[in-house]
N, C-alpha and C positions, 0 to 999 in steps of 0.2 A: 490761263493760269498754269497749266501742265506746263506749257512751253519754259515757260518763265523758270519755274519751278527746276526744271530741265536743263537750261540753260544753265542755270546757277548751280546747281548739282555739278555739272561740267565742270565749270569757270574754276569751282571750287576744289576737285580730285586735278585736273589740269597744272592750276598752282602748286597745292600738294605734292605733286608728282615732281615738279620743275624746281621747288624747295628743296624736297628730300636729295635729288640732285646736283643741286648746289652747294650744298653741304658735305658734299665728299670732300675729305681732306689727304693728300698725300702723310706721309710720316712725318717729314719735315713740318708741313705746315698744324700739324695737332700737337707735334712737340713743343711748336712755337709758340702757338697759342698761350699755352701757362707759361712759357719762359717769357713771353713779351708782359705778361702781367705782373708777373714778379719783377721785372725788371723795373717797370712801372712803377711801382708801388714804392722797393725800394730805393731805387733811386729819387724819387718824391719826398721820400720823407728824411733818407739823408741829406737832401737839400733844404729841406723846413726848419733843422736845427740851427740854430743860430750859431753864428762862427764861435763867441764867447761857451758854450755849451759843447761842443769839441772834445774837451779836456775829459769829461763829466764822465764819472763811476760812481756806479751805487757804493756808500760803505759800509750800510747799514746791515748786519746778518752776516753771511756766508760766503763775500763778494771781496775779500785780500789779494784773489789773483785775479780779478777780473778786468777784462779791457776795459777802456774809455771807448767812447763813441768812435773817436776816429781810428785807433787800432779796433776796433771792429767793422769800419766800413772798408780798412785797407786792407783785412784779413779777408773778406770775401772779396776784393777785387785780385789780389793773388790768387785765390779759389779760382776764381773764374778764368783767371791767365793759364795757370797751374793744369787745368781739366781740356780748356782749349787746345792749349801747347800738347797736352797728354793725348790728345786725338790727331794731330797734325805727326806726329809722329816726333815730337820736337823737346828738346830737354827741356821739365816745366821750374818757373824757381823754384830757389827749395827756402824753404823755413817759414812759409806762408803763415805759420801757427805763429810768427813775430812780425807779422807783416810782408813781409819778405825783401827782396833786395832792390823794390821797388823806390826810390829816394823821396816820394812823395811826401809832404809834413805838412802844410796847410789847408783848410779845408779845400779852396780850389784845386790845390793841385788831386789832392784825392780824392775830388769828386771827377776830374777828368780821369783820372788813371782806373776811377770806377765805369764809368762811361765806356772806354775803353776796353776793357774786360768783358764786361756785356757784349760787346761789340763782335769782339773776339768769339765769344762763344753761339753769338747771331748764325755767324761765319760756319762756325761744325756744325751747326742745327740745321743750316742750309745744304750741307754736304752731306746729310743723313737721308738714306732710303731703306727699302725694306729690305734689300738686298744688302745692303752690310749694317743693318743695323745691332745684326750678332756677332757682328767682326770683332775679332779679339784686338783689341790694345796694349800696349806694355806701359808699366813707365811707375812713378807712385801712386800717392793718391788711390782713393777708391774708384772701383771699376777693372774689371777686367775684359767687359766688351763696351762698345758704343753706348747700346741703352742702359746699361750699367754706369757708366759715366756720367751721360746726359742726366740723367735720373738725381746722380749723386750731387753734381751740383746743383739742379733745381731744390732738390733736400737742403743742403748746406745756405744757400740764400735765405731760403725761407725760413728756417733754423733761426738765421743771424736778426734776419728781418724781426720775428718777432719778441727776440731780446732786445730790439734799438728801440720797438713802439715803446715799451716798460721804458728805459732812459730818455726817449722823448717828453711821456706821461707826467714822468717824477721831474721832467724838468717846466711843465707846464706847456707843452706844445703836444697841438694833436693832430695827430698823425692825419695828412692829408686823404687818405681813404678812410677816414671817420670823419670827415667835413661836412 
């Protein structure tokens, strides 16, 4: 019974050890981690609104200059252009706060051009270590280093994300991570 006992005592700090282990993540891949989920999510649920729903602003309250759904999924894929292009060292567009000069207008098109974006930003998250992840950047937009960047558009996603659940809600679609 000792043995037994013993054995499994092993088996068990063995795994432990070889988990804890496995779990080590580079920069890149822990920055990823929430950037893949946020991406996830919102892009899931800008594609659960129906093409018709698109158009859709609250009018109800304190909402006269408020986006529609789709100038708010195109304003976060400028964001994401915008923050990418800002780390590449690359002119980012400008007036993302209108969309930006991206010609997208139908849901498809701006679900790919959202796609895209993400993509894009996949791209710096990959090119992110611990060695320049305090590297200074120039350009707009918030961030004046890497992780300052990286950061600020995870923020700004997430931001937008949780204003679309609300315009989902009111328009009777539930956001596929509350499924």
């Amino acid at each position: 019974m000792r043995v037994v006992i013993g054995l499994l005592t092993g088996f068990v700090l063995l795994n432990s050890a070889s988990a804890q282990q496995s779990s080590a993540k580079t920069v890149p891949e822990s920055m990823n981690y929430m950037w893949k989920m946020v991406e996830k999510e919102f892009t899931s649920l800008a594609d659960a609104m129906p093409d018709d729903k698109w158009s859709f602003k609250p009018t109800q309250g304190a909402f006269t200059e408020a986006r529609t759904f789709a100038e708010q999924v195109k304003h976060v894929a400028c964001g994401n252009e915008a923050w990418a292009k800002k780390l590449r060292g690359e002119k980012p567009p400008e007036r993302c706060d209108l969309g930006g000069p991206n010609p997208a207008k139908s849901k498809a098109e701006i679900m790919s051009y959202l796609r895209d974006s993400f993509a894009m930003m996949d791209g710096e998250i990959e090119k992110t270590s611990a060695e320049n992840l305090l590297s200074a950047v120039k350009g707009p937009y918030a961030g004046d280093n890497r992780l300052e960047v990286l950061t600020s558009a995870l923020w700004h996603a997430s931001d937008h994300y949780g204003q679309l659940v609300e315009y989902a809600r009111m328009n009777g679609v539930v956001p596929p991570a509350s499924r």
